[in-house]
N, C-alpha and C positions, 0 to 999 in steps of 0.2 A: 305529549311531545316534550322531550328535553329541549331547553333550549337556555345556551350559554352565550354569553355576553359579556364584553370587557365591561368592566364595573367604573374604569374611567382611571381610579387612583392608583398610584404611582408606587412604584418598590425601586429597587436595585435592576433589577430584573427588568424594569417596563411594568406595562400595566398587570392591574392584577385581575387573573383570569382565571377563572373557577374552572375545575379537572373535568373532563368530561361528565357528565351525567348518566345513568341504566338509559338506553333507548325505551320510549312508553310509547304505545299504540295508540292512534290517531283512529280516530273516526270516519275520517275520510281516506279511500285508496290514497299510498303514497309510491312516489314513483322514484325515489332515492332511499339507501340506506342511512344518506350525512349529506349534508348541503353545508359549503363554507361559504358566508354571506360575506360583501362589501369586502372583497380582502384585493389587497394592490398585489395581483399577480404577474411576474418573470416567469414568464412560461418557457426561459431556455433555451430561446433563440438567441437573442443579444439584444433584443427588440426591448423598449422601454417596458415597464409597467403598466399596467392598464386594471381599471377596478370593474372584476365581476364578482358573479358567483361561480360555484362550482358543485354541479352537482355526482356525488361519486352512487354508482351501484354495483355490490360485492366489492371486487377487486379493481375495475375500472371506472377511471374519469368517463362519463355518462354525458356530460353539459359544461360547457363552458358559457357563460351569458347572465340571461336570469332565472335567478332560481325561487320562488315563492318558498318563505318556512314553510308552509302547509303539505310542500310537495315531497319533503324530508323527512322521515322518523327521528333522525338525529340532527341540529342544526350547531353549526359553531357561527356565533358572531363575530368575524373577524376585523370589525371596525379597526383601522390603525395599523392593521398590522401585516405583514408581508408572506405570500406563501411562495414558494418554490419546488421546481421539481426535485426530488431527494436527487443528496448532493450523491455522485460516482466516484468511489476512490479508486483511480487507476491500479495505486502499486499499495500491494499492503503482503502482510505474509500470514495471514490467521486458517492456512492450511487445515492447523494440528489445533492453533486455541481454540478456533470456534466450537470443539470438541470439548472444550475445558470451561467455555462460555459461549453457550448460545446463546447469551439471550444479546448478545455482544454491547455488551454496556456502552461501553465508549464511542462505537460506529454510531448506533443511536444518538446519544446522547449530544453530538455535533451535528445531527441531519444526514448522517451519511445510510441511506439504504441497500445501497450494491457497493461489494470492492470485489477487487479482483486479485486472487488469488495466484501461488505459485510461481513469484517473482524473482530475481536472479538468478536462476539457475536451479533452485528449491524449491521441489515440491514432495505432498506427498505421498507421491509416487510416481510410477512404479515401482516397487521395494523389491528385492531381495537380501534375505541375511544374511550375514555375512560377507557383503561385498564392501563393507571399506564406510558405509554410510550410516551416521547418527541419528537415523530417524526411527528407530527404536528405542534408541534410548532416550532422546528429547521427548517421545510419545510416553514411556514409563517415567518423567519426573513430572508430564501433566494431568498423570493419571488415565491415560487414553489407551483403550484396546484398540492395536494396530493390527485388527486380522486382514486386511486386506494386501494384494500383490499387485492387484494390476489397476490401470489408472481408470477401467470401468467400477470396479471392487469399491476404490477411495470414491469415486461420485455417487454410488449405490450407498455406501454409508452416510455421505453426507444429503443425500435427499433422506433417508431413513432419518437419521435428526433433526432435520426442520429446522435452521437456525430464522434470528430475527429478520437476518438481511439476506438479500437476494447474492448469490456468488457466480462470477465468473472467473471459472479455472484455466490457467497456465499449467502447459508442463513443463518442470524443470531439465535442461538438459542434465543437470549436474546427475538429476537422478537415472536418467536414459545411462549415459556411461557408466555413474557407479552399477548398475543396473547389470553391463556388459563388460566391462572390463576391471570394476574395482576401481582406488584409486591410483594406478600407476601412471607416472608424471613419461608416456611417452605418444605416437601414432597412434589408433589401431590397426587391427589384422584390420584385413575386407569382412573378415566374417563378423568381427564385432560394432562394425562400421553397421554391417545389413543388420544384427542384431539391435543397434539404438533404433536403426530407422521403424524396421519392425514395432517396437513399442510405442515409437510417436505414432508412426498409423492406428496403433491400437488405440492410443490416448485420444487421437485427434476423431477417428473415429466414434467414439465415446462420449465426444462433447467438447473437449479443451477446445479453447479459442486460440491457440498459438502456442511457441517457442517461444522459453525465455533462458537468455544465457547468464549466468554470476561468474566475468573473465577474469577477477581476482582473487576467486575464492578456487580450492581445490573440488573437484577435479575437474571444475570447467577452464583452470588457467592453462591445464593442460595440451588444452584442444588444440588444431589449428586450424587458421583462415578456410582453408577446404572442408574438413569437419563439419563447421559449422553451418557453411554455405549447403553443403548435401540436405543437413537435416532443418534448415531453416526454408529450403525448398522443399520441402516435402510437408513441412506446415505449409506453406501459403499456397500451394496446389489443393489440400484442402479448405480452403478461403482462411487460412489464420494468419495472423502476422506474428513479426520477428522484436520481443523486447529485448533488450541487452543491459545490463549494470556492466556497461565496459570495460576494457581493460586497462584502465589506471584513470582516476580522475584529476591527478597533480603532474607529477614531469612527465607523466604517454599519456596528458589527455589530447591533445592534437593527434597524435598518431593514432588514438584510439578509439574516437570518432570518426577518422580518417578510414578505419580497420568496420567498423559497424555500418559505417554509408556502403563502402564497399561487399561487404559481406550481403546484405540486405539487398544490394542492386544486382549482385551475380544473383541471387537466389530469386530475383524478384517478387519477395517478402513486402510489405509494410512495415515500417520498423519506427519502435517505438524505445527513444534513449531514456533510461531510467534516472529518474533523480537526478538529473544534470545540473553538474555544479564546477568550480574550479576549487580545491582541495589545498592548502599550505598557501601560507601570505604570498611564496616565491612566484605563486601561480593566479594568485591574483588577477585578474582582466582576462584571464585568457578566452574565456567564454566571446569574446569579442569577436574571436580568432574562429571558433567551434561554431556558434550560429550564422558568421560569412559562409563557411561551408555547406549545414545546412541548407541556405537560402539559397546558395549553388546547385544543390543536389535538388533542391526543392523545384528551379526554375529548369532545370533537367527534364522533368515531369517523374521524378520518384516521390513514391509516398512516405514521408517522414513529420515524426513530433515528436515527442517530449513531454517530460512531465519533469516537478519539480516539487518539495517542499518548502511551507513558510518560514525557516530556521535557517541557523546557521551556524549550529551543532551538526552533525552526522552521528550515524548508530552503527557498529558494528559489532563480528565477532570477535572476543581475544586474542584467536590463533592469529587475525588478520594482520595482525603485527608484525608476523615471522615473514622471510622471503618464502617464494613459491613452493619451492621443495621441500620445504620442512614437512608440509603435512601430506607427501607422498604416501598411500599406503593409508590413510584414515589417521583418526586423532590416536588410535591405539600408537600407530606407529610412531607418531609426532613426540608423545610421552615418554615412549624410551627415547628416544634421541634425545630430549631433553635433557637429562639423566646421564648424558654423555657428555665428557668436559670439553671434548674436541669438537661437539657439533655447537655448543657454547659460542665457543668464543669465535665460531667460523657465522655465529650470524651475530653476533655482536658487533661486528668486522663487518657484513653489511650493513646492517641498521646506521651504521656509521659512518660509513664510505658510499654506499652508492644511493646516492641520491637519485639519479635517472632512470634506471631501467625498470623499475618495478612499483608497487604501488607504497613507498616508505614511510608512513604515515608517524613512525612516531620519527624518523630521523627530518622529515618537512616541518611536521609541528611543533614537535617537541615533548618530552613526557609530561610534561603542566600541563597542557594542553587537551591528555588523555584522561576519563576518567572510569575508574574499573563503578559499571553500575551494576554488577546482578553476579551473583554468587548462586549458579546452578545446585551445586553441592550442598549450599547454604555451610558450606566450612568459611567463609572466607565473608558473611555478614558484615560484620563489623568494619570492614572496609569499603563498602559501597557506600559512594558519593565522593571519593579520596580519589585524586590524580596520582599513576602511578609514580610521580618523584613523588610526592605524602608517603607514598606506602613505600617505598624503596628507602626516606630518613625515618622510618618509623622500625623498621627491620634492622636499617644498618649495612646495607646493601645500594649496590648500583641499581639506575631503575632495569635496565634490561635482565639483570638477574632478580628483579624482583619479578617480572614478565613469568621468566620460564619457572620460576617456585611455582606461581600463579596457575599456571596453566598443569603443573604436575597435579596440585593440590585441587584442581579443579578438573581434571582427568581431560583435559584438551577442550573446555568450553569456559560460558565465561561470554558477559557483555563490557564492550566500552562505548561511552559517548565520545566524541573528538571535536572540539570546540576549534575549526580549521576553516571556514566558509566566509568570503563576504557578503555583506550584506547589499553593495553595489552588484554583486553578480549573482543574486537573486532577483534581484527587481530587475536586470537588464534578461533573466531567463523569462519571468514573467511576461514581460513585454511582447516577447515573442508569439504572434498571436499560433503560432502552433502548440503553444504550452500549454498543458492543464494541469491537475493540481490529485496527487499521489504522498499519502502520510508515511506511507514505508514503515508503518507501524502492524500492531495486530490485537484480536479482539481481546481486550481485559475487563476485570470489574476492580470496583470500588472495593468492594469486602475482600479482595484478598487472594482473591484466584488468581493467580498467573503469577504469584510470588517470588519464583525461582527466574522470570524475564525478566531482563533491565527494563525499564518502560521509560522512553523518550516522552514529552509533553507532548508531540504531536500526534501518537494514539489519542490525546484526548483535545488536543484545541487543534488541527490544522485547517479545517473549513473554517470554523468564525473569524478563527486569524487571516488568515487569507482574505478571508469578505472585507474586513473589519480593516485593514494594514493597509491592504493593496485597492480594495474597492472604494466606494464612496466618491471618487473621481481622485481618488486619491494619485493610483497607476494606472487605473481605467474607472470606467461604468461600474454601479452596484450591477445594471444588469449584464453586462461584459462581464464581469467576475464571476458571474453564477451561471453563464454559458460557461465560460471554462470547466464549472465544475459539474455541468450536469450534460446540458444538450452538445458542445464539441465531445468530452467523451464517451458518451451513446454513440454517436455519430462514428464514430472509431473505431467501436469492439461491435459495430454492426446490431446494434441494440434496438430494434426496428419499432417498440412500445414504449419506452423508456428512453426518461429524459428532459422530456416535453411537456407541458401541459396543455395536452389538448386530447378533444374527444376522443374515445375510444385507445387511448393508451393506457396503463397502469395506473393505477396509483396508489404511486410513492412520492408522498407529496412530505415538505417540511412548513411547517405555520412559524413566525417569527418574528421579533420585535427589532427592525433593523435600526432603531436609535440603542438600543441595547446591547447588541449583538457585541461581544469580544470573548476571547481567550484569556483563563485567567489559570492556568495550569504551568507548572513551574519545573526548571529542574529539580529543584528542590523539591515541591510538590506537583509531581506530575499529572497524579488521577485526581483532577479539581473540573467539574465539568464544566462546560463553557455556559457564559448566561445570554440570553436571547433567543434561545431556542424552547419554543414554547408545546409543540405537540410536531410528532413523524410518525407517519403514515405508512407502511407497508403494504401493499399488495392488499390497499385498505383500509386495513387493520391499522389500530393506533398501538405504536412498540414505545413509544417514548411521550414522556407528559415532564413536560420543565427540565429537563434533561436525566430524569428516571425513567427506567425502564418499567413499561408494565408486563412483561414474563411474557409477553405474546411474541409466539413464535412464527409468522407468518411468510417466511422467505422460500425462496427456491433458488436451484442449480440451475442460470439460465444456460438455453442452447443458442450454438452458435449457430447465424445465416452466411450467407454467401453475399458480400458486400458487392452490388455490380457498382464498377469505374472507379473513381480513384478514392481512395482514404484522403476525410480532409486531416 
């Protein structure tokens, strides 16, 4: 019998705890594969901690109670230290990376065992080429063979790779239109209306758990209120619900959760607001304004929540800078117009002038405020981590003309961070007990894979931060805090084994040292893993030891249930 045990003395980290041990055969029948002893377990409800054992066999939690070592092939001694159900990251977008990094370094590395996929509007799929959509080519600079079309196709590859964590897939609207219509900024016919719908039958069919819309990103800014409502009804008729990355988070974020409550209650969807935040200092508090609604729409009897990350940086892309129309037609199109001195100076002239109608982010924040991190091309290296005024006195240029060089020289891609969010209007989202806790990140490693993505720190720290920042009684409960992050969002995406610890559910479990527990990853250095996380659990399986991965790939593509009564 292995059998591992806190040794008692003390590091940076918490105590020091020897790597798992070979499982050795016992003399006596054993009736566990791993028994975790003595550990102060948050089984996910909200409910305190409570000190048992845990006995796991194969893939599931087996015994919750007492466990005898004798009765385990493998035992961990978890004296001191805390286990949880593996943390759920609602919103992430590692579609395309987990293709680039299975063994998902960083999901691991923070206790995250399931995310959920296909967020904003982005997914990937269903594909067609040549319809206006960069999912070829984001797939060709991750090294990724994209032979699939249809959103059965992408879940057939992705169970044929095996990544470390368990995924649940969104289909992107963005991708259903570019899909049927390209990106043209108008209606559709009826025919290509029945054609998106078609596809999400096909997707939803197949497995996705829901509709997600990206309302400031091309060509979901496209859509309108009816559009959406068709095809957001026709997920939640299949039991899926409705996510949104709405349509402006700074001067139309009232109108634009005003637009998402509504959409989601005609279609009578579940609807889930992405990343909710208020965006540019001018907009400050407004969240005030945004969660009285909610909690209107909420005592309505609609099913609504939210999710948020622990920052108060934002991620987006390049083009996102431009007004709506610019990227009519795909980024090919965006690039010659760029190139044209009269479409220049005619969004120069917005970026400058209108502040209200659209999502202006560098005329609300300001160009200090933005900062170019990720050089697709890798032309433009040298300048990631530089706010585009750096790079526009560094050129000799206006920053908006430094924008559009940017974006020629980068063929219409391109990340920036945007350093625009309170920090009062994070902790007043948290609060909210319909919140849960979404990185908006996606799978990277250490060594260097995913090079050509900007990487926000909260790919790598937003569970410990969260626990760590907000929990401790600090905003709430440690165990309040890790219901947010496990058992409300199970609860949610109808995850009927997951979440929980308790018998006969999965497990995916995280071991933890919660006097140690923080985030210590930076913008500066972003891929720094977080310390307190001691071993994670997959579907069993140990994928992460001190926050390294061990190459085990044990996840799956879960299926969606039929939630009966209301989404909490």
């Amino acid at each position: 019998m292995a059998l591992i045990r806190s040794a008692g003395a003390r590091t940076r980290d918490g105590p020091t705890v020897p790597p798992f041990g070979s499982p050795k055969r016992h003399v006596r029948a054993v009736g566990y594969d791993l028994a975790i002893l003595a550990a102060r377990v948050y089984d996910g409800s909200g409910g305190p901690a409570r000190r048992v054992d845990l006995g796991i066999r194969r893939d599931t939690i087996a015994k919750v109670g007492r466990v005898s070592k004798r009765e385990a092939s493998t035992v961990l001694d978890a004296e001191g230290l805390c286990v949880a159900p593996g943390f759920i990251d609602i919103h992430t977008h590692s579609d395309l990376p987990l293709f680039a990094c299975p063994t998902a370094d960083n999901a691991v590395g923070q206790g995250v065992t399931t995310e959920v996929i296909g967020n904003c509007g982005q997914s990937a799929a269903p594909f067609r080429p040549n319809s206006g959509s960069d999912l070829a080519e984001r797939a060709r600079r991750l090294g990724v063979d994209l032979r699939w079309r249809s959103f059965a196709g992408y879940l057939r590859a992705l169970r044929r790779l095996r990544p470390a964590i368990n995924v649940v897939p969104l289909v992107g609207h963005g991708e259903l239109r570019a899909a049927a219509m390209g990106f043209e900024a108008r209606r559709p016919e009826p025919a290509e209306l029945e054609a998106m719908e078609a596809l999400l039958e096909d997707a939803m069919d197949a497995g996705a758990f829901g509709l997600s819309s990206g309302l400031i990103y091309p060509p979901g800014c496209y859509a309108s209120a009816d559009e959406l409502v068709r095809l957001a009804g026709t997920a939640a008729k299949a039991g899926g619900l409705y996510a949104s990355h709405i349509r402006g988070e700074g001067a139309t974020l009232v109108v634009a959760v005003r637009e998402a409550l509504e959409t989601a209650r005609r279609a009578r969807a579940p609807l889930e607001i992405s990343h909710h935040k208020a965006t540019g200092p001018r907009h400050w508090g407004a969240t005030r304004t945004t969660l009285a609604m909610i909690d209107a729409a909420l005592a309505e009897g609609q099913s609504v929540a939210m999710d948020v990350y622990p920052y108060t940086a934002s991620s987006a892309e390049l083009y996102a800078l431009l007004p709506p129309g610019a990227l009519e037609g795909g980024t090919k199109a965006l690039v010659e117009r760029l190139k044209d001195r009269d479409h220049r100076r005619a969004y120069v002239r917005r970026i400058r002038e209108d502040l209200d109608s659209w999502e202006n982010t560098a005329g609300e924040a300001g160009w200090g405020a933005i900062v170019f991190s990720a050089s697709p091309t890798g032309r433009n290296r040298r300048l990631q981590g530089q706010t585009l005024q750096q790079i526009a006195r560094r050129r000799g240029t206006d920053p908006a003309e430094a924008l559009f060089d940017l974006l020629i020289e980068e063929e219409g891609d391109g990340e920036i961070i945007v350093h625009d969010v309170s920090e009062d209007d994070v902790m007043r989202v948290y609060r909210h007990p319909r919140t849960v806790v979404g990185s908006d990140g996606w799978t990277s490693s250490r060594r260097g894979a995913l090079a050509p993505l900007g990487i926000h720190p909260r790919a790598w720290g937003t569970f410990p931060r969260f626990l760590s920042r907000y929990g401790r009684g600090r905003l709430m409960s440690t165990a309040r805090a890790i219901h947010r992050a496990t058992g409300l969002p199970a609860a949610r995406l109808g995850l009927a084994d997951r979440g929980l610890v308790r018998e006969g559910y999965k497990a995916d479990l995280v071991v933890f040292d919660l006097r140690a527990l923080r985030d210590i990853a930076t913008f500066e250095r972003p891929k720094r893993p977080a310390r307190g996380i001691l071993w994670v659990l997959v579907n069993g399986e140990v994928v992460a030891r001190r926050g390294t991965p061990t190459g085990r790939r044990p996840g799956t593509v879960l299926r969606r249930t039929r939630v009966k009564g209301r989404r909490p």
